[in-house]
VOMI-298699 format. One record per residue (C-alpha): x, z, y negated. Coordinates in steps of 0.5 Angstrom, whole numbers, padded with zeros to 4 digits, always signed. Each point is the difference from the previous one (the first is absolute). Layout:
<nodes>
XZY
...
</nodes>
This chain:
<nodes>
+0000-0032+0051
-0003+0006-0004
+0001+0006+0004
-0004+0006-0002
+0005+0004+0004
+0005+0005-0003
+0005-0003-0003
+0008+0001+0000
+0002+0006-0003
+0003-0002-0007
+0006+0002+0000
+0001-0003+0008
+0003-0006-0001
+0007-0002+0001
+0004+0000-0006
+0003-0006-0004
+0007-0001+0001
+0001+0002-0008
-0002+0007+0001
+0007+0000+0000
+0000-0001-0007
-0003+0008-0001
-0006+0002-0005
+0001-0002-0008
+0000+0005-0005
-0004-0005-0003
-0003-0008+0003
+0004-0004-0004
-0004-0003-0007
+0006-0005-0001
+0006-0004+0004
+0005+0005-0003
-0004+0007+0004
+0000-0005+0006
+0008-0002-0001
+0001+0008+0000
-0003+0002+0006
+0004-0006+0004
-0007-0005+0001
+0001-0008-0001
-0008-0001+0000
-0006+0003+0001
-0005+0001+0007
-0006+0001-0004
-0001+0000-0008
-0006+0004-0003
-0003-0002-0007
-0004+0004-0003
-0004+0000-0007
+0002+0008-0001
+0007+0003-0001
+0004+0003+0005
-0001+0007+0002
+0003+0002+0005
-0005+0006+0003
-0004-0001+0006
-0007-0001-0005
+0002-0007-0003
+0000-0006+0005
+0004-0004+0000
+0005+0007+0000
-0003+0003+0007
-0001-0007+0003
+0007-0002-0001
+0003+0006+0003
-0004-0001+0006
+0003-0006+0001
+0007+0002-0002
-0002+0005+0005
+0000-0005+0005
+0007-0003-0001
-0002-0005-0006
+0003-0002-0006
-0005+0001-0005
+0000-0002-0008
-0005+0001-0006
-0001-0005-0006
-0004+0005-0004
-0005-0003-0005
+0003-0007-0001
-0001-0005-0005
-0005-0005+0003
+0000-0005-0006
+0005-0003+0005
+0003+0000+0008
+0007+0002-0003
+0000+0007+0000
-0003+0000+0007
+0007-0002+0002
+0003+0005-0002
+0002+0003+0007
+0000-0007+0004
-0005-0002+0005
-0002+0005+0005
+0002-0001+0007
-0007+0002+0003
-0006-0001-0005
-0001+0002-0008
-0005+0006-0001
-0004+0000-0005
-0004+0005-0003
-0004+0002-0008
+0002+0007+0001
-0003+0007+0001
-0007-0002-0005
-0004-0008+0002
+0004-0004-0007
-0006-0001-0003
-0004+0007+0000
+0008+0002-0003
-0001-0005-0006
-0007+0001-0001
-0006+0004-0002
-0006+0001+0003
-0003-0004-0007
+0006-0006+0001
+0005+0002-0004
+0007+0000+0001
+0003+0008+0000
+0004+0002-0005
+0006+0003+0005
+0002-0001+0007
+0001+0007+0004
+0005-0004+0006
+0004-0002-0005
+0006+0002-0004
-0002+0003-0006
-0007-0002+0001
+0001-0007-0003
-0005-0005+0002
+0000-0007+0001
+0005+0001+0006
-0005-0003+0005
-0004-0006+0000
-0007+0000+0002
-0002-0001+0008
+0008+0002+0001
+0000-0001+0007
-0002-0007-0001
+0005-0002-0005
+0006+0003+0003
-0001-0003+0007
-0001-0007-0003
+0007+0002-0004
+0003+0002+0006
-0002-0006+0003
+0003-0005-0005
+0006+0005-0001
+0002-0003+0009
-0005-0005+0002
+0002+0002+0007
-0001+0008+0000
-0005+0004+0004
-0005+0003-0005
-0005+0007+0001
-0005+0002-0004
-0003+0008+0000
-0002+0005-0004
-0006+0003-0002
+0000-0006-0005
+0001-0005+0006
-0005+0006+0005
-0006-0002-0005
+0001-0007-0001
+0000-0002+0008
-0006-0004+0000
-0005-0003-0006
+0000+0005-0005
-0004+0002-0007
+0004+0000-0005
-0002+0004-0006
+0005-0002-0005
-0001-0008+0001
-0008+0002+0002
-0001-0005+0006
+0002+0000+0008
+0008-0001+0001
+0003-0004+0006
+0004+0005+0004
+0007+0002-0002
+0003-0003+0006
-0002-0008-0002
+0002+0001-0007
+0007+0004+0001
+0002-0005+0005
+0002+0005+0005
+0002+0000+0007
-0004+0007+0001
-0003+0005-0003
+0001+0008+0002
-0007+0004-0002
+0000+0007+0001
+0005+0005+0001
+0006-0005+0002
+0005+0004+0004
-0001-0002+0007
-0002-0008-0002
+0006+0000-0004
+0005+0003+0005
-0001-0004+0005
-0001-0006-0003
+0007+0001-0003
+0002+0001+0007
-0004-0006+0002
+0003-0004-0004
+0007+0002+0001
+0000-0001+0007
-0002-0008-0002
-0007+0000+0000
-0002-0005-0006
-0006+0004-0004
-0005-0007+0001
+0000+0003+0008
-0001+0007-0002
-0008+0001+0000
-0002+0006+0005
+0003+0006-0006
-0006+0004-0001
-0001+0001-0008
+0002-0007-0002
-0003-0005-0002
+0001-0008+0001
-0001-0007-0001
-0003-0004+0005
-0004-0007+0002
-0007+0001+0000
+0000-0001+0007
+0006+0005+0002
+0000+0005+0005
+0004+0004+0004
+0003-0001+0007
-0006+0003+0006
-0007+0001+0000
-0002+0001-0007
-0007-0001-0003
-0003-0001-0007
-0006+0004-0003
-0003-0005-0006
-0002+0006-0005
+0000-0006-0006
-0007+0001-0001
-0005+0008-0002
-0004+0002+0006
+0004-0006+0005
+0005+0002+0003
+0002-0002+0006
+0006-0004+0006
+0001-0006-0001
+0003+0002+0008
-0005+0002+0004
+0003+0009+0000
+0002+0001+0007
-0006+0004+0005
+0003+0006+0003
-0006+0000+0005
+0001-0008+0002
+0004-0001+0006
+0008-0001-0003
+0005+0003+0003
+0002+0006-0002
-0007+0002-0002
-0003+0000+0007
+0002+0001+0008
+0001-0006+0003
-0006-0003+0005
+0001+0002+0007
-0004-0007+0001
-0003-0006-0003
-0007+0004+0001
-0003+0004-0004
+0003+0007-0003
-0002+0006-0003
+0003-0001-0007
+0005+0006-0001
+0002+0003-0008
+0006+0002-0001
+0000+0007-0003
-0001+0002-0008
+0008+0000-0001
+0003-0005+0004
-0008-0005-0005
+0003+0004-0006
+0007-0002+0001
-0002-0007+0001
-0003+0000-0006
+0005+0003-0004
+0004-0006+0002
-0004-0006-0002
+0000+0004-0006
+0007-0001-0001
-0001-0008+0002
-0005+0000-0006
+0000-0004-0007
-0006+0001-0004
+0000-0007-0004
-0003+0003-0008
-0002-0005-0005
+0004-0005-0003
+0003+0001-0007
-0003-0006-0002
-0007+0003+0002
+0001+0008-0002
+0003-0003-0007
-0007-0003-0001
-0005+0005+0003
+0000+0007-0001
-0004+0003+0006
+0005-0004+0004
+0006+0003-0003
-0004+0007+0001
+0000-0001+0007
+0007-0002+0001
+0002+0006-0004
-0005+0005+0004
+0003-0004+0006
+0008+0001-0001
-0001+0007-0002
-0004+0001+0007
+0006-0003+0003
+0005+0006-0003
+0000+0005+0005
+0007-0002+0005
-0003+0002+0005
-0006-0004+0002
+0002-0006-0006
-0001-0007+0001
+0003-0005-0002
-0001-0005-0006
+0001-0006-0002
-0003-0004-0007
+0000-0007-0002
+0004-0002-0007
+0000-0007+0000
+0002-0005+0006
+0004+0007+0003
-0002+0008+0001
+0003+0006-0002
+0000+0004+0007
+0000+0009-0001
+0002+0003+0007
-0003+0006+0001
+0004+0006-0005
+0006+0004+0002
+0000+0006+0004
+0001+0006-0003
+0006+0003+0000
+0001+0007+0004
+0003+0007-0004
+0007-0002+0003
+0000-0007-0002
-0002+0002-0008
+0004+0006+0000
+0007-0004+0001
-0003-0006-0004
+0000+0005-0006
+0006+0004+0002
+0005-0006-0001
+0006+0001-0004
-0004-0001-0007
+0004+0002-0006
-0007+0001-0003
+0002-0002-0007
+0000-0006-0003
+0005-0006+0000
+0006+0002-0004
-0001-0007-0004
-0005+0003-0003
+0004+0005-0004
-0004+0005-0003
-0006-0003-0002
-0007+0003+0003
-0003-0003+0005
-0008+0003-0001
-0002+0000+0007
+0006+0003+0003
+0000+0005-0006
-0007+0002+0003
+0002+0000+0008
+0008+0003-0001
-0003+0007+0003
-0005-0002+0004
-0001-0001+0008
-0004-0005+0003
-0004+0003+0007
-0004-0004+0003
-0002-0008-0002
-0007-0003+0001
-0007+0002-0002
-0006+0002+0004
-0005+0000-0006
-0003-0007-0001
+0000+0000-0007
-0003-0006-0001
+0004-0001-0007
+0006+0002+0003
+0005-0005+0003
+0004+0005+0004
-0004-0001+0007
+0001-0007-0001
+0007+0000-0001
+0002+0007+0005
-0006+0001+0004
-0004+0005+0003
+0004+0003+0004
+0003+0006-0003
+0008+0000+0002
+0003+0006-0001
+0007+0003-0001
+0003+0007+0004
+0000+0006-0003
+0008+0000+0002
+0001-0007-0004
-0004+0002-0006
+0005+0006+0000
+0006-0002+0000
-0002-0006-0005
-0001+0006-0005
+0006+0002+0002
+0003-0006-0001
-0003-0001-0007
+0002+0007-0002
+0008-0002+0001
+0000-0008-0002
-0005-0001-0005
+0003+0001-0007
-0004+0004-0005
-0005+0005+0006
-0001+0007-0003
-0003+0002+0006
-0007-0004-0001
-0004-0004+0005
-0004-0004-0004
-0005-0003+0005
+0000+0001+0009
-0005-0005+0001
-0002-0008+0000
-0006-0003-0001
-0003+0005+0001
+0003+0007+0000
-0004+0004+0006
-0001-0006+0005
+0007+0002+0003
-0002+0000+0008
-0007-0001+0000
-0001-0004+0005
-0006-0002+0005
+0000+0005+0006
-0001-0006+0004
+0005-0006+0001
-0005-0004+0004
-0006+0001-0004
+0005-0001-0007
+0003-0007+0003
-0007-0002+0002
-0003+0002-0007
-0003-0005-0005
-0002+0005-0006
+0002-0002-0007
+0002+0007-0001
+0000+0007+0003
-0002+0004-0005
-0007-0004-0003
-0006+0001+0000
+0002+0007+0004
+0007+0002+0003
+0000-0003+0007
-0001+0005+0005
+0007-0002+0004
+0004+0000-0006
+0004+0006+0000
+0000+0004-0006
+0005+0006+0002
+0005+0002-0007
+0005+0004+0004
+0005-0005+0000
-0001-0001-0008
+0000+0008+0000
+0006+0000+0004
+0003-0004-0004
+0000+0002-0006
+0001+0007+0002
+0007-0003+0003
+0002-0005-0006
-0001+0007-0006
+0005+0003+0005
+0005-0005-0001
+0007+0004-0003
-0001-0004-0007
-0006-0001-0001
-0004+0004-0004
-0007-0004+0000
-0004-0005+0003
-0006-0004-0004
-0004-0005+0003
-0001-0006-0003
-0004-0004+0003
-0007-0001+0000
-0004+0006+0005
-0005-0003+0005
-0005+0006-0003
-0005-0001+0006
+0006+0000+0006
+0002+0007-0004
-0006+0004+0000
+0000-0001+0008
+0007+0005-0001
-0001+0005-0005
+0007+0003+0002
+0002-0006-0003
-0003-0001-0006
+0002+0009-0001
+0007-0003+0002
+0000-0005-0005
-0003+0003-0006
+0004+0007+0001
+0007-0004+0000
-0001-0008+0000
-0003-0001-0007
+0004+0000-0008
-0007+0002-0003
-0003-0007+0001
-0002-0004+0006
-0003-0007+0001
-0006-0002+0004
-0004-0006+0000
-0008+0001+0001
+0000-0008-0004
-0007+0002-0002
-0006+0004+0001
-0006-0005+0002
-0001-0001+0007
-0001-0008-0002
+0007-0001-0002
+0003+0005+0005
-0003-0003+0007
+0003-0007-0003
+0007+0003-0002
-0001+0004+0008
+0002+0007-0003
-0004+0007+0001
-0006+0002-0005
+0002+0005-0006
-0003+0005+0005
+0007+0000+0003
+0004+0000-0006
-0004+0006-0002
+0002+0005+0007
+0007-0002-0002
-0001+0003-0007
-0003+0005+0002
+0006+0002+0005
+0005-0002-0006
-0003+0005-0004
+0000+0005+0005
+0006+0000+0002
+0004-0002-0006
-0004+0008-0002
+0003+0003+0005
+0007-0003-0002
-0001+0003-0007
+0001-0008-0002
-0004-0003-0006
+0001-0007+0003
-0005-0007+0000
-0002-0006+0004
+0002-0006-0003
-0006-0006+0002
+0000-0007+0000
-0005-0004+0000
-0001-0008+0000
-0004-0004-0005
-0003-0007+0000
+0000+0000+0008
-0004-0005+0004
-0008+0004+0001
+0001+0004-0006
-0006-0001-0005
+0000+0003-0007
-0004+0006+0002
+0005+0001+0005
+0005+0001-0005
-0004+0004-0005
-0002+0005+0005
+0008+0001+0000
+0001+0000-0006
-0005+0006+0001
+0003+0003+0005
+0006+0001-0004
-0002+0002-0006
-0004+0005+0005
+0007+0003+0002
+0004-0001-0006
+0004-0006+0002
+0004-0004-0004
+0003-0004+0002
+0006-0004-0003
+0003-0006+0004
-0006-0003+0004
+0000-0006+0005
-0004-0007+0000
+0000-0003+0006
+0005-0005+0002
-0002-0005+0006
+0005+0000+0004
+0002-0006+0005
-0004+0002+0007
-0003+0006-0002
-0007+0000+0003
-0002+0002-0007
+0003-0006-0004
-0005-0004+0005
-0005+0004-0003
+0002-0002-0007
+0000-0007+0002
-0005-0002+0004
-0005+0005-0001
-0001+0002+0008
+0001+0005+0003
+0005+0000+0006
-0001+0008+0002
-0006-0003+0004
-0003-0007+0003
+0001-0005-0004
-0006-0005-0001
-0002-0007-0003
-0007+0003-0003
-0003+0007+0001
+0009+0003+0000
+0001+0007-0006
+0002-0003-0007
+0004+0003-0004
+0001+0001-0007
+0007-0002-0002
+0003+0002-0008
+0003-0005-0001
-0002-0001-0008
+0005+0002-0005
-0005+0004-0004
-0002+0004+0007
+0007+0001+0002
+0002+0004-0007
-0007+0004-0001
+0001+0003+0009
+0006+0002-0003
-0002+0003-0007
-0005+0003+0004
+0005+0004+0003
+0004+0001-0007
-0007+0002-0002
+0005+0006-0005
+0003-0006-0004
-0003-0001-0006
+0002-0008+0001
-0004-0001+0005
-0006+0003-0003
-0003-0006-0003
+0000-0004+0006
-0003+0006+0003
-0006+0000-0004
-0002-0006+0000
+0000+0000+0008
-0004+0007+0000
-0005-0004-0005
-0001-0005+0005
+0000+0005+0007
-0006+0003-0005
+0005+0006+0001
+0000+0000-0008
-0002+0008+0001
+0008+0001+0002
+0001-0002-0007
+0001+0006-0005
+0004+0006-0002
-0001+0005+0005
+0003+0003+0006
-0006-0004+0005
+0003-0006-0004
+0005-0005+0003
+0003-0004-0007
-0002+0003-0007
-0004-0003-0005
+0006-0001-0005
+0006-0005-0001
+0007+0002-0001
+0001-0005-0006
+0005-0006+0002
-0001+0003+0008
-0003-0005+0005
-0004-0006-0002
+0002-0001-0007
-0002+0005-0006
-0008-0001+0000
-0002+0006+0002
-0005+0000+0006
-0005+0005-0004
+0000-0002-0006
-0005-0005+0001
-0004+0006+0003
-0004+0003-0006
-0001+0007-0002
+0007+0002+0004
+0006+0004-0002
+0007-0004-0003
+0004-0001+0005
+0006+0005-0001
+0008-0003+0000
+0006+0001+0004
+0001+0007-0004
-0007+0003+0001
+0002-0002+0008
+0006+0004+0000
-0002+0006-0004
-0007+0001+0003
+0002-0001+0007
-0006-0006+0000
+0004-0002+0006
+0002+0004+0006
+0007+0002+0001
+0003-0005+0007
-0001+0003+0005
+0005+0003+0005
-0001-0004+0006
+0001-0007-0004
+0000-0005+0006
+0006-0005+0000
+0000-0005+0006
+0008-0001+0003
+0001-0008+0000
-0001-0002+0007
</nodes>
């Protein structure tokens, strides 16, 4: 049985008889490091499509420490090669199970671009080398494991795994995916934050159960017969159809004459009907929930059918919040993949011990002195907290994290600093980020437990802060003024995203960080300005994104600094018209924007906006066979380039297309050489569309000057100083 009760304290478990064994300076990647420690085999073997970074910020690292923690023997086969099984038995069988994992970034977001094609580097690899992951890596490597020993427990997770838990779009292959778990031919799959499921599966395992008899972990998923249900009185809710939910058993009446709902008849005559109280109906409800599947449209019928696929989709992310979610079951084929409801999340002591594991913070000496990119970018960083309560509906974090902001104590943050400082070769006394997904969520929580648990909302922040959201940036402040005090540490940048609406509730804060926090730029993600794109995105209006600067601004004058907002916007998101993007573009000359590096938008597995690219509905709301909200998704090539061209509005390569485009929007007006202008009149010969000028079929206009005059007249504008350069994700 599922339970909604607290689950066991993480670190509550008796330790396995190889704690004996102590902690590894590193987890073994080879049979040699395990000879050294004294290990004849491995419990459990992590596979992972990432190298092997002993730092609480990769993966597979904090994963296996934590089950180092518990007593067991963990080992790392890190970026194998998958052209066969051999180099998947370089450490032997694994006693318990095999853990697979693509790494930190889903396998094919890290390979390709938003346009398909293959990138040109790997940040999670030594010296950035591609090609060392295959494409849907999670899948691949299962099925090696699988070949490598027939007879091996496999588990599958990751955010890779996480966002491929059910049918799924599939941007790079444009069409409706099976579920990662049929096609890895694994026994379970862990989504989500992995700790307690995967703690206590190991724990379960090594005490005998066999993993086909453990169906009750909450954040796992599973294969099943079609007529399957747990032991004890379970319904169905048939949801396989828009508008026609319903039991497939009869919902239990807490007014009917049951036992445990009413008082026992004193006679066999008529007798007044007694209610229970609010609470004690509440609580009986509460557990019919957790004895609740909710049947969604099969595979076979989402693939074929994009309103049902909206629906599921709009169905599994209302059945996201692990206090009131219920389970899902969805048929592929003769079998179905059956989700238990999310893993609770983990208390401030539990993820304060989680990253203070003995981590050696650096990479695995095999690597020699090649640069890991990704470790590069972190190695004087601090991790905070974990899981957004945003909603972005681009963003795959809430699937894969959750709601649920999880936050670390002020005293743990500390003392990582401090650990960072004494072990972390390279550390000139820069913190170069304390944050997270995002860097001003750090103990925002709801105010009430019970209405947090009871919540369904898809987000807490859209369309207006939720009024039992806490918004108090004392904490972070504390914070910040604690982690600058630190002996050795000289300054502490932010790098994460700011959540600018949450930042101008606290001034104090924003004073804060602008005053001692910001290295001259700050990054922030209005994504647009127009109220169309921005309602399909669920983030704030550009009012918001103006109080904050106007708040930076002041506050940065006050501290003596010239300092600038970096912004991020996205382009060819779903529900952006052309005239959305012009209005922009607008907008960005208006306030003297160039930006430099732009981003397209990627659809992402099971993001609710990738279900609007595919199926042109809209999940935000009810979803209908007629009369339901379309929406406008960009998905011709032609489109895609001129929404990002319209935010490189500046670049000379970008103007033919642009003025073509102002032509056919009757915007022809925005074509010319003054500042009212978008784009020039002229063309840099051999820049853009080929050397034909654009004006030179215009009669009676002026040559178009070359590359030379451009410099030496200053035709074109300087960059500005703000050039908005997005962090990979």
């Amino acid at each position: 049985m599922i339970s909604n009760k607290q689950a066991p304290p993480l670190f509550g478990y008796r330790k396995f008889w190889a704690h004996r064994f102590g902690s590894a300076p590193f987890l073994p990647m080879s049979r040699r490091e395990m000879e050294a420690l004294g290990w004849d085999s491995c419990d459990i073997i992590l596979v992972t499509g990432d190298a092997y970074v002993d730092h609480p910020s990769f993966g597979m690292a904090l994963i296996g420490r934590l089950l180092e923690a518990q007593g067991f023997r963990v080992g790392i086969i890190s970026q194998p090669d998958w052209n066969s099984a051999a180099d998947f038995k370089r450490l032997g069988k694994p006693n318990l199970f095999f853990g697979v994992t693509a790494g930190n970034m889903d396998s094919m977001v890290n390979r390709y671009t938003s346009e398909r094609k293959i990138r040109s580097d790997d940040a999670y690899t030594p010296n950035a080398e591609p090609n060392r992951r295959p494409d849907r890596a999670v899948t691949v490597y299962a099925q090696r494991c699988r070949e490598a020993f027939p007879g091996a427990a496999v588990v599958i997770g990751s955010i890779e795994a996480s966002l491929r838990r059910i049918a799924h779009y599939d941007y790079w292959s444009d069409k409706v995916r099976r579920s990662a778990l049929p096609d890895a031919k694994a026994d379970l799959l862990i989504f989500g934050n992995a700790e307690r499921a995967i703690v206590e599966l190991a724990h379960r395992l090594a005490r005998g159960e066999k993993i086909g008899d453990i169906r009750d972990l909450r954040g796992t998923a599973f294969m099943a017969p079609r007529d399957w249900l747990p032991s004890g009185e379970w319904e169905e809710i048939d949801s396989t159809e828009v508008d026609m939910p319903g039991p497939l058993l009869r919902h239990a009446d807490p007014y009917a004459l049951a036992e445990g709902n009413l008082a026992t008849p004193a006679s066999d005559g008529p007798q007044p009907i007694r209610l229970l109280p609010r609470e004690q109906r509440l609580a009986v409800r509460r557990e019919r929930r957790v004895h609740t599947v909710i049947r969604l449209p099969a595979y076979e019928q989402v693939r074929d059918d994009p309103v049902l696929y909206a629906h599921a989709s709009r169905t599994l992310h209302l059945e996201s919040n692990p206090g009131n979610a219920r389970a899902l079951r969805q048929g592929h084929g003769e079998r179905d993949v059956w989700l238990n409801p999310p893993p609770l999340p983990l208390t401030s002591e539990e993820l304060d011990r989680v990253y203070e594991l003995p981590y050696a913070r650096r990479p695995h000496p095999a690597y020699g002195d090649a640069k890991i990119p990704a470790w590069e970018m972190i190695r004087f960083s601090v991790n905070i907290m974990r899981g957004c309560f945003g909603g972005c509906t681009f963003c795959s974090i809430t699937e894969h994290e959750g709601r649920i902001v999880q936050s670390r104590s002020e005293d743990s943050v500390i003392r990582e600093i401090e650990d960072m400082r004494d072990k972390t070769p390279g550390f000139t006394g820069v913190v170069s980020d304390l944050g997270g997904p995002t860097a001003n969520m750090f103990h925002l929580k709801c105010r009430d437990e019970k209405i947090e648990a009871a919540c369904r909302r898809l987000s807490c922040v859209w369309p207006d802060i939720c009024e039992n959201m806490g918004t108090d940036h004392a904490g972070l402040i504390s914070l910040y003024r604690r982690a600058r005090s630190v002996p050795g540490v000289k300054k502490v940048q932010i790098g994460s995203g700011l959540r600018y609406d949450l930042a101008v509730r606290s001034p104090e804060y924003i004073r804060e960080l602008v005053t001692h926090h910001v290295g001259g730029y700050l990054k922030i993600a209005p994504e647009h300005t127009e109220a169309g794109p921005l309602a399909k995105m669920m983030k704030p209006g550009i009012a918001a994104y103006d109080r904050f600067k106007q708040l930076f601004d002041r506050f940065s004058r006050e501290a003596g600094k010239e300092q600038y907002l970096i912004p991020y916007f996205i382009a060819a998101h779903p529900g952006t018209s052309d005239e959305d993007m012009l209005n922009l573009a607008l907008w960005l000359k208006k306030n003297n924007f160039r930006l430099d590096q732009v981003q397209t938008f990627l659809p992402t597995p099971m993001a609710l906006a990738t279900t609007m690219y595919h199926s042109e509905n809209n999940p935000l709301k009810k979803l209908h066979r007629q009369g339901g909200e379309v929406v406008n998704a960009v998905r011709n090539g032609r489109q895609r380039r001129l929404h990002k061209a319209f935010l490189r509005y500046h670049d000379a390569e970008n103007w033919p297309l642009l003025r073509e485009a102002l032509k056919a929007m009757g915007r022809a007006d925005l074509i010319g050489n003054g500042k009212k202008h978008l784009v020039p009149a002229w063309q840099p010969a051999g820049v853009g569309s080929g050397d034909r000028l654009w004006e030179s079929a215009q009669p009676g206009r002026n040559p178009s000057p070359n590359r030379r005059n451009i410099r030496d007249k200053s035709l074109i504008a300087p960059p500005s100083r703000t050039p908005g350069k997005r962090k990979p994700k």
